[in-house]
N, C-alpha and C positions, 0 to 999 in steps of 0.2 A: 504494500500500500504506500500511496505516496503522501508524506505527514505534510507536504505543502497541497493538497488537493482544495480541501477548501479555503484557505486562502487566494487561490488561482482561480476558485468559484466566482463564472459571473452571472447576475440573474440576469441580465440585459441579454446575455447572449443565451441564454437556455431559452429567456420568454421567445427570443426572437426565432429558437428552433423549433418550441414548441408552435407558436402560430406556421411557419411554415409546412408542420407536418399537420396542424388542423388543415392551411388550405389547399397540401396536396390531396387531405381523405376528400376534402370537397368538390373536389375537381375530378376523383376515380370516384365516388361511389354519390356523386350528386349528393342533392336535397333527402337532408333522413326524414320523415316524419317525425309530425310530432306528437310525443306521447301523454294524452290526460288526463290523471286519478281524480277518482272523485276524493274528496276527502275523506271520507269512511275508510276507504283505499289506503291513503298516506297514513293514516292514524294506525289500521290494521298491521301495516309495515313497520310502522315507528312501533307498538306494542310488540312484535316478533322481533326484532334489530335488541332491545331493550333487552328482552327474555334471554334471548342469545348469547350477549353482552354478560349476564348475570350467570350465567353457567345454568337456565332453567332447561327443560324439555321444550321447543316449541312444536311439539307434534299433538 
């Protein structure tokens, strides 16, 4: 490992790779749809995420 790594860390150039690779996906796989939960939906997810999180069963 190199102990200067993040120091050499730059976010300008990471953000700048990461939008790049967002506009190459948009460019090969178009327009994603887009996706809409009702809220019952999100709540249901955020309650299973939670349980998860807590070491419960969510089955």
């Amino acid at each position: 490992k190199d102990p200067n790594a993040i120091s050499k860390f730059s976010f300008l150039e990471c953000f700048h790779a990461l939008s790049q690779m967002q506009n190459d996906l948009h460019h090969f796989l178009g327009e994603l749809p887009k996706i809409e939960r009702s809220p019952e939906a999100v709540n249901r997810a955020r309650e299973r995420a939670l349980k998860k999180g807590s070491g419960e069963d969510v089955h």
